[in-house]
mmCIF file as Biopython writes it, N, C-alpha, C and O atoms, coordinates in Angstrom:
data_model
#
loop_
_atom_site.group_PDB
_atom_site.id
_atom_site.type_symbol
_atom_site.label_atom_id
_atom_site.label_alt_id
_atom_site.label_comp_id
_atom_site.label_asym_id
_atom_site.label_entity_id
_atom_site.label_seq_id
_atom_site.pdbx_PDB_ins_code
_atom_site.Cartn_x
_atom_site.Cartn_y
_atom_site.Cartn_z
_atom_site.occupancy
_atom_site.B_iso_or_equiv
_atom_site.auth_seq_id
_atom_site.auth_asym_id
_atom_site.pdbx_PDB_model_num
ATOM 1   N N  . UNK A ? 1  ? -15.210 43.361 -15.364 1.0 0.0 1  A 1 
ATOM 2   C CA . UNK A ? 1  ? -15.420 44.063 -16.622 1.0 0.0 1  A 1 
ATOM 3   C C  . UNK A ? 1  ? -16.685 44.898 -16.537 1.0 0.0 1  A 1 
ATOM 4   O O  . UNK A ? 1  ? -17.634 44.510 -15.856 1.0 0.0 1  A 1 
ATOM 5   N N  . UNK A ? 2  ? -16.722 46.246 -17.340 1.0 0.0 2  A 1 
ATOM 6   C CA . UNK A ? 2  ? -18.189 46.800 -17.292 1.0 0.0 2  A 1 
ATOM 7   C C  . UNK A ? 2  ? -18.794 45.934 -18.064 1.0 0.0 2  A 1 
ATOM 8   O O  . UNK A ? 2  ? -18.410 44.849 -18.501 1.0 0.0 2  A 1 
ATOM 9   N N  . UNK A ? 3  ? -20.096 46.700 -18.236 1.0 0.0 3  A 1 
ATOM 10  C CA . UNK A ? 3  ? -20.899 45.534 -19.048 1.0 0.0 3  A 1 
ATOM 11  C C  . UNK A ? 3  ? -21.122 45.397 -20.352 1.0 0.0 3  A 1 
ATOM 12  O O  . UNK A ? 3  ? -21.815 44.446 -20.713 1.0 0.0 3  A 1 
ATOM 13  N N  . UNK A ? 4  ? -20.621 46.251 -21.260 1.0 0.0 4  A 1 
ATOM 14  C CA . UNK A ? 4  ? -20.459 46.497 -22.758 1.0 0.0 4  A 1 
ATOM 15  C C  . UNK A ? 4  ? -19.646 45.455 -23.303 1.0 0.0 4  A 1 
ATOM 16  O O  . UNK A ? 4  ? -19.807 44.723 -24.279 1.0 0.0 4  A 1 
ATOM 17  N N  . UNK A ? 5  ? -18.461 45.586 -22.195 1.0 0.0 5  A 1 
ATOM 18  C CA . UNK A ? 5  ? -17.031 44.240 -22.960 1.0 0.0 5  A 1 
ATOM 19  C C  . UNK A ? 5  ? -17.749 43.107 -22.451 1.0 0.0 5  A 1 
ATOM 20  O O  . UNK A ? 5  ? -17.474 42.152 -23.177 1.0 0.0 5  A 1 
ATOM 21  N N  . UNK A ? 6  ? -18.503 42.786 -21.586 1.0 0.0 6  A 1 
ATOM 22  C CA . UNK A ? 6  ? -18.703 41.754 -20.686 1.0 0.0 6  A 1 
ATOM 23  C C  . UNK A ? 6  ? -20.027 40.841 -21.886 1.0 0.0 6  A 1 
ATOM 24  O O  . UNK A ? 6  ? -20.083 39.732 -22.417 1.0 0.0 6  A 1 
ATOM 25  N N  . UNK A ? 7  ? -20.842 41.985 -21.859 1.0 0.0 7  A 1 
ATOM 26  C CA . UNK A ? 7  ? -21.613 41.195 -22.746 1.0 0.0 7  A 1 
ATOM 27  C C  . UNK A ? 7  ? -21.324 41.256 -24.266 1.0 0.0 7  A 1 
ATOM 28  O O  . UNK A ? 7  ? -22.013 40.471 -24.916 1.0 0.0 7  A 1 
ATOM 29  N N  . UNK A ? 8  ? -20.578 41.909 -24.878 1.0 0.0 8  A 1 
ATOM 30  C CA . UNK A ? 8  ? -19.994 41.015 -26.071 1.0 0.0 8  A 1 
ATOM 31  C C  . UNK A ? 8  ? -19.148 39.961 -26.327 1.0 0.0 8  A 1 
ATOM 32  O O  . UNK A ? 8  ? -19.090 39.167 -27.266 1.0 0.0 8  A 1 
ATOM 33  N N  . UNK A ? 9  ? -18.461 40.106 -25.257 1.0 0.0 9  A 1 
ATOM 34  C CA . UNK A ? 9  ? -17.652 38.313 -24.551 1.0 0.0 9  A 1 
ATOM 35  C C  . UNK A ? 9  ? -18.846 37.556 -24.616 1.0 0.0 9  A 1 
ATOM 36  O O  . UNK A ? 9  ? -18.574 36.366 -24.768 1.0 0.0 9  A 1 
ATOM 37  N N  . UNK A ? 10 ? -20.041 37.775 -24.561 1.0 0.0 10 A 1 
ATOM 38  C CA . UNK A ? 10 ? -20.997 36.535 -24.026 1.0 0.0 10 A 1 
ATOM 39  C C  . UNK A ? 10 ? -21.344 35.774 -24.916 1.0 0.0 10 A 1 
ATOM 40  O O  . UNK A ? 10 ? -21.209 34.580 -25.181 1.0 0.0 10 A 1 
ATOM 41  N N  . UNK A ? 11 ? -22.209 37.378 -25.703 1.0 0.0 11 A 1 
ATOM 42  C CA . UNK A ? 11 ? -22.727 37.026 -27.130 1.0 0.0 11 A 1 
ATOM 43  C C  . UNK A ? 11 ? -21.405 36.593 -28.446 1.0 0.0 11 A 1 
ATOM 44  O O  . UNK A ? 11 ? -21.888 35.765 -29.217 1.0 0.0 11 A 1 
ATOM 45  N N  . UNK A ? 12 ? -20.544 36.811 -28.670 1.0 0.0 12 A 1 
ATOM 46  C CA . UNK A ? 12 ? -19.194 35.760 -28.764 1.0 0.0 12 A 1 
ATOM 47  C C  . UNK A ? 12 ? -19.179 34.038 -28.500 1.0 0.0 12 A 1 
ATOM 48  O O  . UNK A ? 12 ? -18.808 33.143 -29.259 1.0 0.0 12 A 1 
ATOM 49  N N  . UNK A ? 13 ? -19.500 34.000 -27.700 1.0 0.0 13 A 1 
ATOM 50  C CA . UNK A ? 13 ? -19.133 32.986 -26.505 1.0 0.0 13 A 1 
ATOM 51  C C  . UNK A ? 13 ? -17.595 32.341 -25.940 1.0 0.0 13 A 1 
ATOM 52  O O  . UNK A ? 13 ? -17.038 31.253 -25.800 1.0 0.0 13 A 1 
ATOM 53  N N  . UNK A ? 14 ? -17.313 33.951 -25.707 1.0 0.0 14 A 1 
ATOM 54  C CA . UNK A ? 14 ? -15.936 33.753 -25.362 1.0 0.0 14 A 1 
ATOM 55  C C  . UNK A ? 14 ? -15.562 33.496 -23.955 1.0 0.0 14 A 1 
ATOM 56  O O  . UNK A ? 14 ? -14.678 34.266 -23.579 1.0 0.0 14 A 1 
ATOM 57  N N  . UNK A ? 15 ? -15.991 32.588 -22.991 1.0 0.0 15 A 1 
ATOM 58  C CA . UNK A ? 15 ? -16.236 32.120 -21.584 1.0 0.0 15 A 1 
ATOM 59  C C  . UNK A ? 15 ? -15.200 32.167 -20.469 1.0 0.0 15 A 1 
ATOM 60  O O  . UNK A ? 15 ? -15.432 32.435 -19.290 1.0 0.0 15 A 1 
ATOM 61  N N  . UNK A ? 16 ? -13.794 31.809 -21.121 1.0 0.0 16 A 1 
ATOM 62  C CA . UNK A ? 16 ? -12.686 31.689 -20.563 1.0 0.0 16 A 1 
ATOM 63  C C  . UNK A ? 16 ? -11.538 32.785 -21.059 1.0 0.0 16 A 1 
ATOM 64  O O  . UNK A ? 16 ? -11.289 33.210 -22.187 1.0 0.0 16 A 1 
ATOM 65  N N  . UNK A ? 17 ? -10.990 33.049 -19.875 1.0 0.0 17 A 1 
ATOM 66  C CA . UNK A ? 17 ? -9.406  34.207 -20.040 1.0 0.0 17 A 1 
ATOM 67  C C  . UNK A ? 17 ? -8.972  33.576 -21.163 1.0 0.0 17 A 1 
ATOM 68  O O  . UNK A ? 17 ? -8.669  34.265 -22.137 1.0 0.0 17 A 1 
ATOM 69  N N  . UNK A ? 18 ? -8.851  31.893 -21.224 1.0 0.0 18 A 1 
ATOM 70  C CA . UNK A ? 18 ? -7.852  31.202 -22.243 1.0 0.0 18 A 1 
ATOM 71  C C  . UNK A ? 18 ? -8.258  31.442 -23.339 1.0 0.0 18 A 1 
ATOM 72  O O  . UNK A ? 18 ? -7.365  31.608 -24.170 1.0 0.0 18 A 1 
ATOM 73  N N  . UNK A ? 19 ? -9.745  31.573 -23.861 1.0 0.0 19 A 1 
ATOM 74  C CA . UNK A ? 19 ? -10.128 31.977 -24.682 1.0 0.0 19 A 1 
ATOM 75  C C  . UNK A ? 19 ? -9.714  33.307 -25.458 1.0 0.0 19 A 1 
ATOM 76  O O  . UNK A ? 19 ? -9.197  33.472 -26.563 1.0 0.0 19 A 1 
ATOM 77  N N  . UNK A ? 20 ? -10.026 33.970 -24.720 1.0 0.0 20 A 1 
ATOM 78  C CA . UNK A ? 20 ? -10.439 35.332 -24.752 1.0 0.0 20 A 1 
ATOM 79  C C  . UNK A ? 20 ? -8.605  35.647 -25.331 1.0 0.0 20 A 1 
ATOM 80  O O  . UNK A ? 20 ? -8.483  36.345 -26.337 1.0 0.0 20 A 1 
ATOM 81  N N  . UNK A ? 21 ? -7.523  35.194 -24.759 1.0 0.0 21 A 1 
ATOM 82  C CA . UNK A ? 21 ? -6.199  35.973 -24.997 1.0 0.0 21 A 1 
ATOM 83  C C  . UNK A ? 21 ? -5.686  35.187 -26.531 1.0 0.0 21 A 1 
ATOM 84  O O  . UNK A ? 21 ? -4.625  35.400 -27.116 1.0 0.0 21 A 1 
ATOM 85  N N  . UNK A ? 22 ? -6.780  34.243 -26.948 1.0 0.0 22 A 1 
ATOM 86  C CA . UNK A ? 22 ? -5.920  33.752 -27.687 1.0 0.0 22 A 1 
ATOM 87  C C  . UNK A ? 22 ? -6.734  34.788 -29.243 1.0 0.0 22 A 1 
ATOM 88  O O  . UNK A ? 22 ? -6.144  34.990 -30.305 1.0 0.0 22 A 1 
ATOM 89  N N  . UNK A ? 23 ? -7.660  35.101 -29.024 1.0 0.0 23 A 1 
ATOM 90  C CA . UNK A ? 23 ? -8.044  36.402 -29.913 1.0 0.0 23 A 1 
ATOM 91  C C  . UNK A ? 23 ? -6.851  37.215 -30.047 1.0 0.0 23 A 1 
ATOM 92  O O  . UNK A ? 23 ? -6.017  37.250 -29.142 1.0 0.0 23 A 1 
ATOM 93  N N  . UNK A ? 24 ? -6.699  37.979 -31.303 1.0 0.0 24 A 1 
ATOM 94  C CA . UNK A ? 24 ? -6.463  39.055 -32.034 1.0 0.0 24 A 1 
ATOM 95  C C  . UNK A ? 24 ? -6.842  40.089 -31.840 1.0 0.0 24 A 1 
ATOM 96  O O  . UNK A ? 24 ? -8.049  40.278 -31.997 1.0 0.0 24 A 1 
ATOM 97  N N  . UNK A ? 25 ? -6.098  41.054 -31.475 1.0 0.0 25 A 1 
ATOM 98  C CA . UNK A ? 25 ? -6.954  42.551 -31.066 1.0 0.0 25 A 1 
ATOM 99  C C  . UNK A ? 25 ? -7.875  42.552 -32.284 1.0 0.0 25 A 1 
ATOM 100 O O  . UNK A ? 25 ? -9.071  42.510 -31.996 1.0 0.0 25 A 1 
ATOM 101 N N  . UNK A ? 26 ? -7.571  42.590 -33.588 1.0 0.0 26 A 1 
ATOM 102 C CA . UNK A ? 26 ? -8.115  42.966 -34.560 1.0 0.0 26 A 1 
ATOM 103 C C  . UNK A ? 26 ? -9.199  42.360 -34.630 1.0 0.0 26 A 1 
ATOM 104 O O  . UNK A ? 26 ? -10.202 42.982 -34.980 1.0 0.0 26 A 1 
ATOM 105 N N  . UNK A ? 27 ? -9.288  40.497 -34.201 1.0 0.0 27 A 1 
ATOM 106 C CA . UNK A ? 27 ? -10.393 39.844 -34.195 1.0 0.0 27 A 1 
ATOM 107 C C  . UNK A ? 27 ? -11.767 40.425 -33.411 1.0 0.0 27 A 1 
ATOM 108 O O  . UNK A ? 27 ? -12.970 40.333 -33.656 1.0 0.0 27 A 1 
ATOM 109 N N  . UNK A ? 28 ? -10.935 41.109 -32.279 1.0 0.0 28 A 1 
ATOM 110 C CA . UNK A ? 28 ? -11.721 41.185 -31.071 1.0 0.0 28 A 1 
ATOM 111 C C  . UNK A ? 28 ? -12.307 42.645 -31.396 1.0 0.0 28 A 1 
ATOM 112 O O  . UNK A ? 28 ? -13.380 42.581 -30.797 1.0 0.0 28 A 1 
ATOM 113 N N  . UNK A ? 29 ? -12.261 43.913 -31.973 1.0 0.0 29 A 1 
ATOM 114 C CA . UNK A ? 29 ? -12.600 45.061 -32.843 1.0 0.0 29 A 1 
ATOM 115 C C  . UNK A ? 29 ? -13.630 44.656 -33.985 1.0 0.0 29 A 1 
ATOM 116 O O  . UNK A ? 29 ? -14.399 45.420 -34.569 1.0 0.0 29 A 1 
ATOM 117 N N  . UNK A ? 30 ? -13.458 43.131 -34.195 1.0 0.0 30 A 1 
ATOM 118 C CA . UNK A ? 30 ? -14.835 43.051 -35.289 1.0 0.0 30 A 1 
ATOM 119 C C  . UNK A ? 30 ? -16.170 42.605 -34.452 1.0 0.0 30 A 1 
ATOM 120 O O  . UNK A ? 30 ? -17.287 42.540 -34.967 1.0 0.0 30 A 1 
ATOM 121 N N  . UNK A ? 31 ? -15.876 42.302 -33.056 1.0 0.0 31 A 1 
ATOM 122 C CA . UNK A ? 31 ? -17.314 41.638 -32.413 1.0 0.0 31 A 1 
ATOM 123 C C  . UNK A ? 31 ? -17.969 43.251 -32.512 1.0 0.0 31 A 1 
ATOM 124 O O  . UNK A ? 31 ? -17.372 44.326 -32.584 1.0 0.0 31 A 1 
ATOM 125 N N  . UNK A ? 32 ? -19.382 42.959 -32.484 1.0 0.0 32 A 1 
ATOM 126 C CA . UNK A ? 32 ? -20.372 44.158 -32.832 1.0 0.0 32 A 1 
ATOM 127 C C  . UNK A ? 32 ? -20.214 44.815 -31.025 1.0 0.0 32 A 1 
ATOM 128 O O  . UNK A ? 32 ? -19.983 44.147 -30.018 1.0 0.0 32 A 1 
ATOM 129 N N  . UNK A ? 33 ? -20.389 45.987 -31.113 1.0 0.0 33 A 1 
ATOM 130 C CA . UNK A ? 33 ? -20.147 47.169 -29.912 1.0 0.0 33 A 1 
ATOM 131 C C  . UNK A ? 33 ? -18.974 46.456 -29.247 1.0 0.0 33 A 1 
ATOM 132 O O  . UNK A ? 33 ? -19.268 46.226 -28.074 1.0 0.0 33 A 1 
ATOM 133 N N  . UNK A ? 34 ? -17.874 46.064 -29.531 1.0 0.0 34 A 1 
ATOM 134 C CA . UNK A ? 34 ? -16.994 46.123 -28.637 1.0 0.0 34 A 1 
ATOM 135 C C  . UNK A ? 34 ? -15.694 46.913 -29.489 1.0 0.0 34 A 1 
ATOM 136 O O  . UNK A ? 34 ? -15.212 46.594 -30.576 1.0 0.0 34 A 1 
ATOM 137 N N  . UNK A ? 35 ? -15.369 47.902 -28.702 1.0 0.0 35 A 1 
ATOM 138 C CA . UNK A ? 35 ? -14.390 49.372 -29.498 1.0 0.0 35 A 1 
ATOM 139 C C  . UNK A ? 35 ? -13.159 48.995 -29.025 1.0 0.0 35 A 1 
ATOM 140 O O  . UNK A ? 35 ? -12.680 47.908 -28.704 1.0 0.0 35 A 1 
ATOM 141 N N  . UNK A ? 36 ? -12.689 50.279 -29.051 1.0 0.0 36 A 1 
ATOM 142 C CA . UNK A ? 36 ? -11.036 50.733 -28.681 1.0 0.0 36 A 1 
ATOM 143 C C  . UNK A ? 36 ? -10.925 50.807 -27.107 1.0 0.0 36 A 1 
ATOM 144 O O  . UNK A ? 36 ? -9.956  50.410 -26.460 1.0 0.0 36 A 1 
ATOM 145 N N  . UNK A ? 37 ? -12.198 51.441 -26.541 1.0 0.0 37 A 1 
ATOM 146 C CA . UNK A ? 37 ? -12.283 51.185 -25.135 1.0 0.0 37 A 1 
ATOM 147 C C  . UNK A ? 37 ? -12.365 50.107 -24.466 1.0 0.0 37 A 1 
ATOM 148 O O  . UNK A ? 37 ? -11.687 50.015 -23.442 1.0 0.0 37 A 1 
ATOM 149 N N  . UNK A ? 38 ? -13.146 49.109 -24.840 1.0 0.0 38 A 1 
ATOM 150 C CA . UNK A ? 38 ? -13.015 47.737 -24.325 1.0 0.0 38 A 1 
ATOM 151 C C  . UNK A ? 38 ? -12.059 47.013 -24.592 1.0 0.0 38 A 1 
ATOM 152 O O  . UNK A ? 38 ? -12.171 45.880 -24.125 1.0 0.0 38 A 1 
ATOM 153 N N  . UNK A ? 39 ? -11.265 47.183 -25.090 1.0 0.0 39 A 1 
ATOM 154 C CA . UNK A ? 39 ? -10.296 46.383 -25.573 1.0 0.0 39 A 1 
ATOM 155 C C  . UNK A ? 39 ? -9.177  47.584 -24.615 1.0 0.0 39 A 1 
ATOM 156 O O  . UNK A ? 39 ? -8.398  46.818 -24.047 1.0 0.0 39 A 1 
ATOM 157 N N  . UNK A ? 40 ? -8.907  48.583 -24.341 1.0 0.0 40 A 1 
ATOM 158 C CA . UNK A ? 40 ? -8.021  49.005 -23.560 1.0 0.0 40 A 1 
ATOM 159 C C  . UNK A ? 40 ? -8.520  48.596 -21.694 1.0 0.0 40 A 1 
ATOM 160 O O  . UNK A ? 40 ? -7.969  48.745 -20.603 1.0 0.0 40 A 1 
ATOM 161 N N  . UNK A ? 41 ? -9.487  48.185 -22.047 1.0 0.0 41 A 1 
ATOM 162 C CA . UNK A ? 41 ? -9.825  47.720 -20.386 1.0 0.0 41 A 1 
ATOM 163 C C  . UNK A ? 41 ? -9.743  46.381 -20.289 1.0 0.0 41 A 1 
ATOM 164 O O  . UNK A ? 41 ? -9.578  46.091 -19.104 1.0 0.0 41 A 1 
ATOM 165 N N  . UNK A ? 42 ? -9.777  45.528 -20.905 1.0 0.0 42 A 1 
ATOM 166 C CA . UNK A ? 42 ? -9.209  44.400 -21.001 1.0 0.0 42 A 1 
ATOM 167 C C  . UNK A ? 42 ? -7.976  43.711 -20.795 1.0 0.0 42 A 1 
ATOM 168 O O  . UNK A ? 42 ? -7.595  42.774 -20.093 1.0 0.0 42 A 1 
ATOM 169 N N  . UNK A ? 43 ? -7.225  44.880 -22.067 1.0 0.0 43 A 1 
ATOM 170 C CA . UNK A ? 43 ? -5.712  44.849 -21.936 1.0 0.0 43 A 1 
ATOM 171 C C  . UNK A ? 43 ? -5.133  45.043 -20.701 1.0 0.0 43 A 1 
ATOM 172 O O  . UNK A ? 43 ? -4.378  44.239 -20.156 1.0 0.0 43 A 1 
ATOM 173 N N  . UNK A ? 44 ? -5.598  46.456 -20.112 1.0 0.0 44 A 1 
ATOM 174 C CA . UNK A ? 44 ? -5.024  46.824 -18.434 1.0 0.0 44 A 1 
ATOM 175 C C  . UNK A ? 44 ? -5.706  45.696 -17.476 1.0 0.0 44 A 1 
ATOM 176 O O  . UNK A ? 44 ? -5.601  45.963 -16.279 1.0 0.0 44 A 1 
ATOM 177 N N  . UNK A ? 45 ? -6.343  44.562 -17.766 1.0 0.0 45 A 1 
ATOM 178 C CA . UNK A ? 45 ? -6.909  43.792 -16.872 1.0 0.0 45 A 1 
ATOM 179 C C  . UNK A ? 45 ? -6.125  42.490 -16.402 1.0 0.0 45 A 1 
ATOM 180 O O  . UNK A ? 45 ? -6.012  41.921 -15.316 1.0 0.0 45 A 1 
ATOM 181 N N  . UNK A ? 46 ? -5.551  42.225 -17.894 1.0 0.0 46 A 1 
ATOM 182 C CA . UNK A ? 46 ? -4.823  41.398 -18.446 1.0 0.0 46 A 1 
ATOM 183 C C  . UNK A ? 46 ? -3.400  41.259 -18.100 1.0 0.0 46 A 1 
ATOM 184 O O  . UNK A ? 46 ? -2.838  40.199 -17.826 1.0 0.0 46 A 1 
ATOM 185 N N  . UNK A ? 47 ? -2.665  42.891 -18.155 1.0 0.0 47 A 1 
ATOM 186 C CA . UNK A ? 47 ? -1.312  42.985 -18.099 1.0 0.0 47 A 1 
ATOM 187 C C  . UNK A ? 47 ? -0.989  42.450 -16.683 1.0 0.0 47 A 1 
ATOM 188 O O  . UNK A ? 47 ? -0.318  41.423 -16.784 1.0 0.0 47 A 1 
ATOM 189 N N  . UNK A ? 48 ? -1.210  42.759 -15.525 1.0 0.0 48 A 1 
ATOM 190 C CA . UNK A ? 48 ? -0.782  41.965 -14.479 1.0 0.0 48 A 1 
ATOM 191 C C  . UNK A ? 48 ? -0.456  40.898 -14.604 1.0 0.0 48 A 1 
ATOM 192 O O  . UNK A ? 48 ? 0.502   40.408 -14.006 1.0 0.0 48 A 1 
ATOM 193 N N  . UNK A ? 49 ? -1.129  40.343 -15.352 1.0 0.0 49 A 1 
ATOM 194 C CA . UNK A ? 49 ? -1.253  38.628 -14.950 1.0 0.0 49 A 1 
ATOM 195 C C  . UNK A ? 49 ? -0.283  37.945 -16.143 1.0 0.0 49 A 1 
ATOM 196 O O  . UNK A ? 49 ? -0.336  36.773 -16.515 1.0 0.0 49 A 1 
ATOM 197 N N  . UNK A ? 50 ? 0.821   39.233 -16.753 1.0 0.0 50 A 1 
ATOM 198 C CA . UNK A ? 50 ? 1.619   38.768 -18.147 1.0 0.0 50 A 1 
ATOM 199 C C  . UNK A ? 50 ? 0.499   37.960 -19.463 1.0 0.0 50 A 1 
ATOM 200 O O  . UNK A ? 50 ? 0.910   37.082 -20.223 1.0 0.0 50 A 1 
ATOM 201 N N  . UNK A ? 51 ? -0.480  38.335 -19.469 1.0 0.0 51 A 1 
ATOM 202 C CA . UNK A ? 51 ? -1.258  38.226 -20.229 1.0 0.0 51 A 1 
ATOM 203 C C  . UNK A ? 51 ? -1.713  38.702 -21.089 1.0 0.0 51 A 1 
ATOM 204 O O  . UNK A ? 51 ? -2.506  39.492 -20.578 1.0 0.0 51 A 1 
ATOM 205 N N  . UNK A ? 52 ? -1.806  38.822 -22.437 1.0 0.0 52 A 1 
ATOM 206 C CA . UNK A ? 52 ? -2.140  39.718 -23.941 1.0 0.0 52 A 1 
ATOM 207 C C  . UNK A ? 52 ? -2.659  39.178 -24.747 1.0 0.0 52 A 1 
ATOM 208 O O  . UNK A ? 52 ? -2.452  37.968 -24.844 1.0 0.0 52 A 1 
ATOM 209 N N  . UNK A ? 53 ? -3.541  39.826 -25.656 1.0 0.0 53 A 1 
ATOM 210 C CA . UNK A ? 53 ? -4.172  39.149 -26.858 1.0 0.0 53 A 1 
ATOM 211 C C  . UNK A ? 53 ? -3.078  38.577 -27.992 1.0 0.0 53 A 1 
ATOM 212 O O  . UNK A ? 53 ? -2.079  39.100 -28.487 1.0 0.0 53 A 1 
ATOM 213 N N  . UNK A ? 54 ? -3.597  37.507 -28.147 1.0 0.0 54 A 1 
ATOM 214 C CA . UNK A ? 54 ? -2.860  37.203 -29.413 1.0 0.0 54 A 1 
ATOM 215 C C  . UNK A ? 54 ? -1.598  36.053 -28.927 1.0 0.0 54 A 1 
ATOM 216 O O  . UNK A ? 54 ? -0.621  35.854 -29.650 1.0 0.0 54 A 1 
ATOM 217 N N  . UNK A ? 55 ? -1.785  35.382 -27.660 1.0 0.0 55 A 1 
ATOM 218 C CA . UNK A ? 55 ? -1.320  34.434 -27.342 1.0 0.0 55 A 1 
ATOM 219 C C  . UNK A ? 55 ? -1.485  33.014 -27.726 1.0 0.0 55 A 1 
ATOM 220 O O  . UNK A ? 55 ? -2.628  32.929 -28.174 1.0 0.0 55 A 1 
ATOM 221 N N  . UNK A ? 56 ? -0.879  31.802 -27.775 1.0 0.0 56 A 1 
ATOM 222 C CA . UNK A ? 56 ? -0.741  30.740 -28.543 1.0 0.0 56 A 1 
ATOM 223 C C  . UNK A ? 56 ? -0.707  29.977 -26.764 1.0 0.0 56 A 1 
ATOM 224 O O  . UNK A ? 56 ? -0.434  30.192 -25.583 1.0 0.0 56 A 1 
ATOM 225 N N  . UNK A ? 57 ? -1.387  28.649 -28.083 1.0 0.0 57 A 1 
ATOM 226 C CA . UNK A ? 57 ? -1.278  27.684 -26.336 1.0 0.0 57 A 1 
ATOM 227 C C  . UNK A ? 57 ? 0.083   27.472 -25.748 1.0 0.0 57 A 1 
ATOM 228 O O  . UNK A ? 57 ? 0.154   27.530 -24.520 1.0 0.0 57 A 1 
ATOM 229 N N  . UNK A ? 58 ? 1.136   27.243 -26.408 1.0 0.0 58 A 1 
ATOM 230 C CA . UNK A ? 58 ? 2.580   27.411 -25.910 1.0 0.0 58 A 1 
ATOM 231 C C  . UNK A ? 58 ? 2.978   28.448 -24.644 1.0 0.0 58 A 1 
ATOM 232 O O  . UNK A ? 58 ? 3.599   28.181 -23.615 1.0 0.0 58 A 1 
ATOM 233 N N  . UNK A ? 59 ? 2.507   29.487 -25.006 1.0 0.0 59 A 1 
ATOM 234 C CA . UNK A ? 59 ? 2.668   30.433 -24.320 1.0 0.0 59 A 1 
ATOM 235 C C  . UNK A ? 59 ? 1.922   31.241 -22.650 1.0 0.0 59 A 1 
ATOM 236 O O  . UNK A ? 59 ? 2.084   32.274 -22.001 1.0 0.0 59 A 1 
ATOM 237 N N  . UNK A ? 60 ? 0.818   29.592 -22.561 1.0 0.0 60 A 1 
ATOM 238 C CA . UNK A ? 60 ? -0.107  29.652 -21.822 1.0 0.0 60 A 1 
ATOM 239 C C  . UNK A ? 60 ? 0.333   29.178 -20.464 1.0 0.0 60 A 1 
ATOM 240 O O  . UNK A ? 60 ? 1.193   28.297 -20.475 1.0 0.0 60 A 1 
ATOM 241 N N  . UNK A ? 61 ? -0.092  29.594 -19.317 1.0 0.0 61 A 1 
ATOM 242 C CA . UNK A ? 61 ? 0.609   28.247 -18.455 1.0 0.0 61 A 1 
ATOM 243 C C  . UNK A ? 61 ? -0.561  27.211 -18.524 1.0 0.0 61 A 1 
ATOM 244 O O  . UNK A ? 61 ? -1.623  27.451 -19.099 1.0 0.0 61 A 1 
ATOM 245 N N  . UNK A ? 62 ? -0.360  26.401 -18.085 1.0 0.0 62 A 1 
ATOM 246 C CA . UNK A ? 62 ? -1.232  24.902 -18.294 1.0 0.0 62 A 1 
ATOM 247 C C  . UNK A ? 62 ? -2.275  25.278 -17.796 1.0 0.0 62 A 1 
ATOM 248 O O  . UNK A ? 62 ? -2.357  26.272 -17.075 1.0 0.0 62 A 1 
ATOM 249 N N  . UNK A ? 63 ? -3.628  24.220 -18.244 1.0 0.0 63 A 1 
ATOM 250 C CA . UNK A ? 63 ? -4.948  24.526 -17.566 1.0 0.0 63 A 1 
ATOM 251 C C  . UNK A ? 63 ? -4.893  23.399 -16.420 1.0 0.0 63 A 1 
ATOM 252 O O  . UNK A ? 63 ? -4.147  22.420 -16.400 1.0 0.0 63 A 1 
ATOM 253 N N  . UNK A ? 64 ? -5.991  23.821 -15.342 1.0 0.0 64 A 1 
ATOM 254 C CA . UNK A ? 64 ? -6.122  22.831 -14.232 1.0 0.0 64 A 1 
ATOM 255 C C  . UNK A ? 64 ? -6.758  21.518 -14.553 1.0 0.0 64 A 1 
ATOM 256 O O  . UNK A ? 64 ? -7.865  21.557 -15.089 1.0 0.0 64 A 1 
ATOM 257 N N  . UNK A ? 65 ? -6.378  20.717 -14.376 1.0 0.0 65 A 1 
ATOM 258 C CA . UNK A ? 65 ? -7.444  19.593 -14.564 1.0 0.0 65 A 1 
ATOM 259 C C  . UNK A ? 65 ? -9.378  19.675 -14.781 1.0 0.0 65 A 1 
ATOM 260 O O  . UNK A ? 65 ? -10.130 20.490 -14.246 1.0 0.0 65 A 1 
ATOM 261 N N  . UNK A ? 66 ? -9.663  18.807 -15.510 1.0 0.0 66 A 1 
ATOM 262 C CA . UNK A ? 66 ? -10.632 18.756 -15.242 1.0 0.0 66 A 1 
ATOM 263 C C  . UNK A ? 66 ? -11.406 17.573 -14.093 1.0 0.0 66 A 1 
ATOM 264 O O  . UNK A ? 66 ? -11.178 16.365 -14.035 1.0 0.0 66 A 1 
ATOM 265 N N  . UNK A ? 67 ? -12.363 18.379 -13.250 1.0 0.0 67 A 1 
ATOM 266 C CA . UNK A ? 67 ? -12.914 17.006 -12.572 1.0 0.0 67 A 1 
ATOM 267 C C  . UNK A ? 67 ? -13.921 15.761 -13.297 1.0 0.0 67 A 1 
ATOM 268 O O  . UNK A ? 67 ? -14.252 14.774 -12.639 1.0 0.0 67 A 1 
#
């Protein structure tokens, strides 16, 4: 990520992909400096991996264990 989306993910404390997809575009447009651009670089970051905002844990594949 550049560093505009990167550090409003931080200040958020949005840490994890799992996190991060289960946001709302709309949610994710109210964090302070993060726009229409960060959120389209995200999205194209995302789509490979069948991944989009606004996903539900159902729709997740499972997380790895923890150690």
């Amino acid at each position: 990520l550049s560093a505009r989306p990167a550090s409003s993910l931080r200040f958020e404390n949005i840490l994890t992909v799992r996190e991060l997809v289960m946001k709302k575009e709309r949610e994710m447009l109210l964090i302070p400096n993060f726009g229409h651009k960060s959120l389209a670089e995200i999205k194209e970051l995302l789509a490979p991996h069948n991944l989009r905002f606004g996903m539900v844990p159902g729709e997740l594949p499972p997380q790895p264990p923890e150690d």
